[in-house]
N, C-alpha and C positions, 0 to 999 in steps of 0.2 A: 594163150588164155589160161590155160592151167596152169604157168607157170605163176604167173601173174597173180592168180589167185590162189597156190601154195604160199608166195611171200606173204598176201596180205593177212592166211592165217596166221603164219608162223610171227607178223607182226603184232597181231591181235592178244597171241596164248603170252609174249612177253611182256606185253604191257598187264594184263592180268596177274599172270605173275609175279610182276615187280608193284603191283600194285599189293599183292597178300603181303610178299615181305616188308613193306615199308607197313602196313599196318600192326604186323607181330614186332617189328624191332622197333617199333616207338610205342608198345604199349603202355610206356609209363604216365601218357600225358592224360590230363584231365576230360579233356573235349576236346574234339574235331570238327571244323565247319569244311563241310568238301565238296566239290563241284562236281556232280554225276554226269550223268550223259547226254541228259538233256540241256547239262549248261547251268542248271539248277544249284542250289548250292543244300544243305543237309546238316543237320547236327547228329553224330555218330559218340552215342558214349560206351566208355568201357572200363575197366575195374582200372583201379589204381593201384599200382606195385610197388617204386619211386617216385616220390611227388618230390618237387622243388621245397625247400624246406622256410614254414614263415618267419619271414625277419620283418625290421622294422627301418631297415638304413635308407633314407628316400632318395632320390634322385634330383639333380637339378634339371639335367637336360640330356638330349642322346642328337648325336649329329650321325648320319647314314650314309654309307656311299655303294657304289654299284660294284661288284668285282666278282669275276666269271659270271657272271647274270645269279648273283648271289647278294641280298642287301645283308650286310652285317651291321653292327655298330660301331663306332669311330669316333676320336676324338677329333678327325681332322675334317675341313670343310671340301665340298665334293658338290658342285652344280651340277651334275649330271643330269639330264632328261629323259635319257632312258625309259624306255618303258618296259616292266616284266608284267606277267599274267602270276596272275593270284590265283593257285588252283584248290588252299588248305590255311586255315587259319583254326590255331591251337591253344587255348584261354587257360593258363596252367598257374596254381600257388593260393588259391580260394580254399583247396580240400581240406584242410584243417578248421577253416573258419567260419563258428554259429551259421553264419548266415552267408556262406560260401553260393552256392547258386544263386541268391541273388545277387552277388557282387559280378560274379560270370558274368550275367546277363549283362550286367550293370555297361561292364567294361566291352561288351561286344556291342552295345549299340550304341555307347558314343563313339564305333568307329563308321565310318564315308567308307572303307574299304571290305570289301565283300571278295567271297569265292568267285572268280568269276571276272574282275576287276582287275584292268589294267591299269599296273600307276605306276609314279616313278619317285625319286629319292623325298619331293616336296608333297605327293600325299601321305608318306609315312611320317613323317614329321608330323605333317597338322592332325592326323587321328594319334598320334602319342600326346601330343600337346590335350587331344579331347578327350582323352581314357586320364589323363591327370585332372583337368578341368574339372571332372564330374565331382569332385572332391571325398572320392570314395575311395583313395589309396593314397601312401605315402611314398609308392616309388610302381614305377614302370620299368619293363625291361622289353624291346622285341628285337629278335632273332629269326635269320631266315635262314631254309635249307631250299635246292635243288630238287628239284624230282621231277616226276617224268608228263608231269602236267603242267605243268608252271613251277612258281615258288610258293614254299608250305613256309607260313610266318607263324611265329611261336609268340605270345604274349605273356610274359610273364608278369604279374599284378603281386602287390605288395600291399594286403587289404589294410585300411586303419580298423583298430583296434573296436571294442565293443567298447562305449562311453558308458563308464560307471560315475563320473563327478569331473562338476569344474569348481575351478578353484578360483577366488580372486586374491590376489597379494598389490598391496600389504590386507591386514586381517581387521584393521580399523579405516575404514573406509567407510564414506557416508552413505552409501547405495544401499538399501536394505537387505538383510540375506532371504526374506522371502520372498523379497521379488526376483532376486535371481534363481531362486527354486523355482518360482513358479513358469520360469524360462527355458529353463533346461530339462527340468525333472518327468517331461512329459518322451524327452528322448534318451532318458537314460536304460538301457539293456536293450540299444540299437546301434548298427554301426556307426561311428563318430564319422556323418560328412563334414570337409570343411566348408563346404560351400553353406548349409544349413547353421552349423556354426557361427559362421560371418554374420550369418541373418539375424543369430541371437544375440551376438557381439553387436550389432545397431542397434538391438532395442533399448539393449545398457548404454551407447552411445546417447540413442533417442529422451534416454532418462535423464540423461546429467544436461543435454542442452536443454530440454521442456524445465527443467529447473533454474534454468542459469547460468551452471556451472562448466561455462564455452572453453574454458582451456585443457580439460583435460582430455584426457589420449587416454585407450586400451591397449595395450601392445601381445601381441603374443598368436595364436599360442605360444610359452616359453616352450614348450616340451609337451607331450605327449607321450604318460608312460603306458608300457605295454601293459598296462591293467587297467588303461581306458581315463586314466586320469587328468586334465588339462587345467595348466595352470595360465591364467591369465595376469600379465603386470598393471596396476591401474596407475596413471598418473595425474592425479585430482586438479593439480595448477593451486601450489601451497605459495600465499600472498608471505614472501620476504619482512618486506617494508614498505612502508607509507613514505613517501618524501612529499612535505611538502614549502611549494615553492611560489612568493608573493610576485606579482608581475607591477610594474607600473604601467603608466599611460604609455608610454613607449613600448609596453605588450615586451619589453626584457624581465628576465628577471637576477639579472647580474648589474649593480653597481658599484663604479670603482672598484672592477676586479671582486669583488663581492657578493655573496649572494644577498641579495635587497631584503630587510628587515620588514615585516609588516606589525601593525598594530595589535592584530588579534594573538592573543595566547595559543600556544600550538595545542594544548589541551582542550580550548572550546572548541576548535574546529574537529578534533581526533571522537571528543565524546558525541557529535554527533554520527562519526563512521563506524555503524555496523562491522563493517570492514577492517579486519584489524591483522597486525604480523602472526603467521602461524595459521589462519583459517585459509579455507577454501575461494580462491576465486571465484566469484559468483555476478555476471552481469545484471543482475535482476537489483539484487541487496547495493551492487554497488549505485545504479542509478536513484535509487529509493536515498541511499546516502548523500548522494548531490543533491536533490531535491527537497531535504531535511539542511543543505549547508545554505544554499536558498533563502528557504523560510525561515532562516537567523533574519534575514533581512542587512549583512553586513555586507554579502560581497555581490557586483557587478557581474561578475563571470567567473565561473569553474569552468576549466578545461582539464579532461582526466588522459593520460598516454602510462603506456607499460613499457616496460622494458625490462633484458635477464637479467639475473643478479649473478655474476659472475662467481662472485665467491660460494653460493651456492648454487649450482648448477638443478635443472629441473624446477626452481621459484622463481618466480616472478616480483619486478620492483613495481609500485603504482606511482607514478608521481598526480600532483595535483596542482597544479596553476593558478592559483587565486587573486584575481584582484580585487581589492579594497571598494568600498564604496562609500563615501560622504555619512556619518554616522550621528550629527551633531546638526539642531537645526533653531533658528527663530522664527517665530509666526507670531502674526498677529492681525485682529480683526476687530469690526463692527456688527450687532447685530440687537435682536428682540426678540425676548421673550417675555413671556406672562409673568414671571418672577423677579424677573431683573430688570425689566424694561427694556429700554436702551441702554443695550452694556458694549465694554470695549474689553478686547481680552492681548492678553501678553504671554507668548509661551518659550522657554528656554529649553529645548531638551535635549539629550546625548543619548541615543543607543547601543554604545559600546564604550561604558568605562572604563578607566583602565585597562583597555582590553581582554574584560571580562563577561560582555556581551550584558553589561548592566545596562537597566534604560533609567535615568533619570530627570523627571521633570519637575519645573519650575513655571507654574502658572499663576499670573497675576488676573484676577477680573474686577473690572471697576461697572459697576451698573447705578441704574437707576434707582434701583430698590434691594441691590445686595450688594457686596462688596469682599472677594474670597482671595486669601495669601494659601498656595498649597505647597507642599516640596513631596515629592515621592522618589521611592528607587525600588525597583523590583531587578529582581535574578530570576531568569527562566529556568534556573538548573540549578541550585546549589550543586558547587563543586564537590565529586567523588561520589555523591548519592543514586544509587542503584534506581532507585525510584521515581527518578526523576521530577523533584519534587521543587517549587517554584519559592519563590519570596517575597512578600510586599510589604513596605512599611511605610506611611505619610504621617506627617506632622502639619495640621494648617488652623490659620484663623479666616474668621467669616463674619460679617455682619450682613444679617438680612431681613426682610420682612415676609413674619413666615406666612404662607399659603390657608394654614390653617384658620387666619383670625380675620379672613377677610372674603368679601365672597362679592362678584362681579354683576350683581342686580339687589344685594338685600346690604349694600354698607360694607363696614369695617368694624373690628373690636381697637378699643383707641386703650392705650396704656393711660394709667394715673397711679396717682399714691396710695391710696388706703380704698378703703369700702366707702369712706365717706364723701371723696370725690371732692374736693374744695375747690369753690370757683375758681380758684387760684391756677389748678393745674391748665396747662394747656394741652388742646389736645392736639395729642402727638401720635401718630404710627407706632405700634408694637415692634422692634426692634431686640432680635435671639442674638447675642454677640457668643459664638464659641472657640473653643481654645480645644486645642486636643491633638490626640494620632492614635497608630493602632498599626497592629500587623495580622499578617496573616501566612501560613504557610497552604500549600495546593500540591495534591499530587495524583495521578490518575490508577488506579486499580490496575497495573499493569503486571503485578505479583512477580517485582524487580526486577522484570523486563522493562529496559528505556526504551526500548525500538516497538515494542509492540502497542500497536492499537488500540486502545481501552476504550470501550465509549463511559466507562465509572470513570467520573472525578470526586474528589472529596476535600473537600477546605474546613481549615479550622484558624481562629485566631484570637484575638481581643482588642476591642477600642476602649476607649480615653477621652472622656470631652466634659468640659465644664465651662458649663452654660449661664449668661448671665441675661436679665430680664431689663430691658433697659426703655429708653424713647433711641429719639430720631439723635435727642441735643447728648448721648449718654450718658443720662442720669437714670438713675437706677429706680423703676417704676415696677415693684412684680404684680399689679392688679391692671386688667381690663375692663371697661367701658364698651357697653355695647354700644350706645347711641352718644352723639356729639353736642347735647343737651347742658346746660348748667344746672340745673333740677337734680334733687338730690333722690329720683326715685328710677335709677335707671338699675339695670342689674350689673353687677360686677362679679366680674370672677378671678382665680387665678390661674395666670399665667402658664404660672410653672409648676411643679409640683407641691402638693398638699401633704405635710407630714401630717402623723397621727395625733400631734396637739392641736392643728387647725390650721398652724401659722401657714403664711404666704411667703417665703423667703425668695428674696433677689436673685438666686442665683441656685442653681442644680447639679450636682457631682455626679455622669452618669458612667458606671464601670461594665463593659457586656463581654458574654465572653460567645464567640461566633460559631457553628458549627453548620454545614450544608453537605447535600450532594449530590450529583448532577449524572443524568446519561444522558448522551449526543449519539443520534442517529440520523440525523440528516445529512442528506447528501451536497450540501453544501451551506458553507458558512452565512454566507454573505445573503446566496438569493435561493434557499431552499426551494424544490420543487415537490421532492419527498418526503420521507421518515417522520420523527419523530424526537422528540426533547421533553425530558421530565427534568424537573429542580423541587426540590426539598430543602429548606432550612430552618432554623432556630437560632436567636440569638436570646440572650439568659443575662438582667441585669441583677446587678447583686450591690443592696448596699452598702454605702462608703460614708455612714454618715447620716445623721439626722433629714438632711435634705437630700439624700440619695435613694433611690427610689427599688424597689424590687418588682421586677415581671416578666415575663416571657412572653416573645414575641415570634411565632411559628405560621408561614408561608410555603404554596405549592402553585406551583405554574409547569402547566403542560401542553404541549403543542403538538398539531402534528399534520400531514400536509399530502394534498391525494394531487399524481398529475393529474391533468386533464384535456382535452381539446375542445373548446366550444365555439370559437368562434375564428375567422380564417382571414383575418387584416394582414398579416404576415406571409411573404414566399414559404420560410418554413412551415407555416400553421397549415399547408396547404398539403402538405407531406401526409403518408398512410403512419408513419411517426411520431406515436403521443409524445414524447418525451424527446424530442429533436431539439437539438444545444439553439437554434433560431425561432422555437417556438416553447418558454419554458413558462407552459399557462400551468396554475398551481390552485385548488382550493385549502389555505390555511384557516386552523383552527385552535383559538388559544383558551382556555382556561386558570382563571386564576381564583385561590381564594386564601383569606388567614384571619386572625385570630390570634387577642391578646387575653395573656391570662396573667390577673393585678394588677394594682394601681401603676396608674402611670402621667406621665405630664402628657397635657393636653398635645402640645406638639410633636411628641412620638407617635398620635395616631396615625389610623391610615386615613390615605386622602383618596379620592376619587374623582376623575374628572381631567382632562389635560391630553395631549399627544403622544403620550406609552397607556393610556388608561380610555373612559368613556370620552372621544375626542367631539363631540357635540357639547360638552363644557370646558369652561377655562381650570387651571392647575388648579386639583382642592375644592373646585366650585361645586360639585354634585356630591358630594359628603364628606364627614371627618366621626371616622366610627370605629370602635373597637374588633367589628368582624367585618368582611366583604367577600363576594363575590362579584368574578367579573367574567365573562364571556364575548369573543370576538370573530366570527366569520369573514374571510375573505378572501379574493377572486381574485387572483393578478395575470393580465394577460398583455403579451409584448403590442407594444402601436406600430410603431417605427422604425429600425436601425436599431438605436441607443434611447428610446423610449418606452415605457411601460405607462400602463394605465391598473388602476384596481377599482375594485368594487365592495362595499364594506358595512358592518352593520356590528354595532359594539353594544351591551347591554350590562349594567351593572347597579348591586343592591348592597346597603349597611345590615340588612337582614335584622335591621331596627335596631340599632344598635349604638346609634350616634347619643341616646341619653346616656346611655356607661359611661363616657369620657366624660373626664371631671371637668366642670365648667359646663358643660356641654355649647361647646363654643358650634358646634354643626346647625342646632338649634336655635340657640339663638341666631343665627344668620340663616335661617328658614332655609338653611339647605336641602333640596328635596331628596333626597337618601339613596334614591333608584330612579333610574332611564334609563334611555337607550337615545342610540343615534344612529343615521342612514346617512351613506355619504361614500364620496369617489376621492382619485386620487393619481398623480402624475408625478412619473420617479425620471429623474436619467440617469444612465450610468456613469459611478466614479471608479476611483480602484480601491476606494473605502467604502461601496456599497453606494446606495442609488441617493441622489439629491431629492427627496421629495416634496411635495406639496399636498396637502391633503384638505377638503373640505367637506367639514360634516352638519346636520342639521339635529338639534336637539328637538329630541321629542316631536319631529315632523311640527312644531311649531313658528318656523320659518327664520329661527334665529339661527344665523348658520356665523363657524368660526372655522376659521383658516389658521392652518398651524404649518412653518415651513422647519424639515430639519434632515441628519442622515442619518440614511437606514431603515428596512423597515419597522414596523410597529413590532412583529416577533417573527 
């Protein structure tokens, strides 16, 4: 028993021993994690003498194998299972760096392996892969030694730098630089992780797709200098070129070995692409681009595909797939109105001339009581114009019986020769035969931006028309007959315009020159449920002559439109959803009013009464006056499907005004000056806006008049 118990001191004072020496001859190391006697494990610090010196060379990888119950490091593969005992783990190469203990820490607790802990070649691996992972170094190193407890592993850590700035290349790039301050600048004079890095690298990622901009890449970091500096490469996806390419009905777009010709000029289709060689890929801009080649109305289908451009590597090609669509049409029809009666109409048009996305039409109308020859041609774009600034010009003749001399309960004003009336004449219908044209230029407040949104328009131009006073037989008659009497005491007026000698002459020179302006805020063109529209104009006659008259003629109409839900006919309507695309109830509100200032011919006034005006009178029938005011409420709410219904009440005044107009043709035909009217109405939908029918009651006096036409009232 003594024996027994001399060995196990004498085994006890060596391990003591060998335990002082192994702590005096590695006092160089930073920290010690060691396992006492309870099995415990301990952090034991002590001065540093020689530390591991910082570098910056990182590591890719470290492969481990087992040899004398020692793990080194190895280039060669080793599946060893082995198990050693971990009796000392040593965290060394932080001592120089700002923020050295907490990288220590950093790198000891993304390791699984502890004092204490039996492992073998594959948990040394996965805790090196986890002291890199944490992204708080650029290189690992670990090494084991022997001793008399187990193996003492050595960790050697390669901290990244303290991040002073990152950098993006190239130096024009569209990303703002204060949003990338405002990304980074909150972790600069702290250790550069890369893992936190990455996280800021997405938000820059996060910025270019919430914009659109899907192709481009961050690459990097390039480098990481030892003075904390990271430079990032950006690669934005810089658009090459545009190809584009016409498809026929056969959806190829190669014939006879050829690529297929299309009608349209490559410039009309290019000047609506935002999207141009040189700019940034951008998915947003580019489908806004398709949807502006669209609303040309020339093509069927756009199909957009990318592809690299070889010759320059890093851009991008767009092609564009276009097919044509039928541009050129005849129409024709039957129908009635207040003004023409039963008229027949003939239309000839082309919306893509010469493949310059000109539209030009050719309208003949034969009526009952008018008779109009038109020719028009507008350009939506004059070509090269930043402004995007539009063209319209018409040349037409017209005979008709105008609205002004006639009224639908008090008669007609009947044309004759002179004041004196001789029995002779017969009496004929007034009969305005015109000749003329006019143009106009339009362009939107876009401040030479095309692509951008304006709700300002503004139009300027001048018309051209001379006027001749005739009958039904054209002979040339410029006085009216109120009453269809042979009695030479009836009143007579003229016609046409009254110069300052008195006379009554045949025939009127009228030259104006046009000026308006408009903002559009409604949400939609066709069947507004919201917003708002204001219009402003003046047009300015100037004479040309003896019988050419001077005055100005200034107009304002304002709308504007609240959703609503009142009533639940509709599944939509039925929705917690005011404004759901299946229930689009609206209360519309329109204001109108204007004013002329000088002489003027009788049939320039305004007129009042008809299906754009108080629709409880026929065209012209409720006044003819030198100022007006009009006002219109109303209700539109879906029935059906593809039905709508409304609710309506129009009210409008000459604001006394109808004695101004020379002749006073309103008066004599006892026009009543002001009313109003109550009345409903049923639309269906087209893809030109709704077919309606409207029926209104003047003056709740039970005379009620139906007007069919499209679109609504405003």
């Amino acid at each position: 028993m003594r024996n027994n118990f001399s060995k196990f001191a004498k085994g006890f004072t060596s391990m003591a021993c060998f335990s002082l020496i192994l702590i005096s001859n590695n006092s160089e190391l930073a920290a010690r994690y060691l396992l006492d006697k309870e099995g415990e494990f301990k952090k034991n610090k002590i001065n540093i003498k020689n530390s591991n010196q910082y570098a910056n060379d990182p590591i890719s990888a470290f492969d481990f194998v087992k040899s004398n119950n020692v793990l080194i490091a190895d280039n060669g593969e080793d599946n060893s299972e082995e198990n050693v005992l971990i009796s000392e783990i040593v965290i060394e190469g932080w001592e120089k760096h700002p923020e050295g203990r907490k990288l220590e820490l950093a790198a000891y607790d993304s390791m699984l392996i502890k004092p204490g802990s039996v492992i073998n070649n594959k948990n040394l691996k996965n805790d090196l892969n986890s002291i890199y992972a944490s992204g708080w170094f650029s290189g690992v190193k670990i090494k084991s030694q022997d001793g008399p407890l187990g193996v003492r592993l050595i960790v050697s850590i390669v901290p990244n730098p303290i991040l002073t700035k990152v950098k993006l290349n190239p130096k024009n790039i569209i990303i703002p630089n204060k949003f990338v301050e405002n990304i980074f600048s909150k972790y600069y004079g702290t250790t550069l992780n890369l893992n936190e890095l990455q996280n800021r690298i997405n938000l820059i990622k996060k910025w270019y797709e919430e914009k659109g901009y899907s192709l481009s890449r961050i690459n990097g970091p390039e480098r990481i200098s030892s003075d904390g500096v990271v430079i990032l490469n950006v690669e934005e996806g810089i658009v090459s070129d545009i190809e584009l390419r016409f498809v026929g009905s056969d959806g190829e777009s190669i014939l006879d070995g050829k690529p297929r010709k299309g009608k349209t000029k490559d410039w009309v289709i290019k000047r609506e692409l935002k999207t141009i060689p040189g700019s940034i890929f951008n998915r947003k801009i580019l489908e806004a681009d398709i949807k502006r080649l669209y609303a040309t109305s020339l093509f069927d289908d756009v199909k957009v595909s990318l592809g690299p451009d070889n010759k320059n590597p890093g851009k991008v090609l767009i092609f564009l797939d276009l097919s044509e669509q039928r541009t050129g049409s005849l129409t024709g029809g039957l129908g009635y109105s207040n003004g023409s009666g039963i008229f027949a109409q003939i239309g000839l048009s082309e919306t893509n001339a010469l493949g310059r996305a000109w539209s030009t039409n050719i309208n003949l109308n034969f009526g009952e009581y008018s008779t109009t020859y038109n020719f028009s041609l507008s350009d939506p774009w004059i070509k090269g114009d930043k402004y995007k600034t539009s063209f319209r010009t018409n040349v037409f003749l017209s005979r008709d019986y105008p609205q002004e001399f006639k009224s639908e309960n008090n008669g007609r004003i009947y044309a004759v020769n002179n004041t004196t009336r001789e029995s002779s004449d017969s009496l004929s219908s007034i009969v305005l035969e015109k000749t003329g044209g006019g143009f106009s230029f339009s362009r939107p407040l876009n401040g030479g931006d095309p692509f951008k949104n304006s709700k300002w328009r503004v139009l300027a131009g001048m018309n051209f028309k001379k006027v001749k006073m005739i009958d039904s037989d054209s002979n040339k008659k410029p006085y009216g007959d109120r009453t269809p009497t042979t009695e030479n005491i009836n009143e007579i007026i003229c016609i046409g315009y009254t110069p300052k000698d008195g006379s009554c002459p045949s025939e009127n020179t009228l030259v104006s020159f046009i000026g308006s302006t408009s903002r559009n805020n409604l949400n939609n063109a066709i069947n507004p449920t919201s917003g708002n529209k204001l219009s402003l104009g003046s047009e300015q006659f100037i004479s040309m002559g003896n019988n050419s008259p001077t005055f100005n003629r200034v107009r304002a109409t304002y709308a504007f439109f609240i959703p609503t839900k009142l009533i639940n006919l509709t599944k939509g309507c039925k929705s917690s959803d005011v404004v759901n695309s299946d229930c689009p109830q609206t209360i519309g509100f329109e204001f109108k009013a204007g004013t002329i200032f000088g002489d003027l011919p009788p049939y320039e006034a305004f007129c009042m009464g008809g299906s754009s005006s108080v629709r409880g009178w026929s065209s012209c029938d409720l006044s003819v006056s030198k100022s007006f005011v009009e006002a219109t409420a109303e209700y539109r709410f879906p029935v059906w499907r593809m039905i709508s219904g409304a609710l309506f009440a129009d009210f409008g005044s000459d604001l006394g005004s109808q004695d101004d107009v020379p002749g006073k043709p309103g008066k004599l035909l006892l026009k009543s000056g002001s009313g109003y009217s109550l009345g409903g109405g049923v639309g269906v939908k087209t893809p030109i806006g709704p077919l309606r029918l409207d029926i209104a009651s003047k003056d709740l006096s039970g005379d009620w008049r139906y007007t069919l036409g499209v679109g609504w009232k405003f």
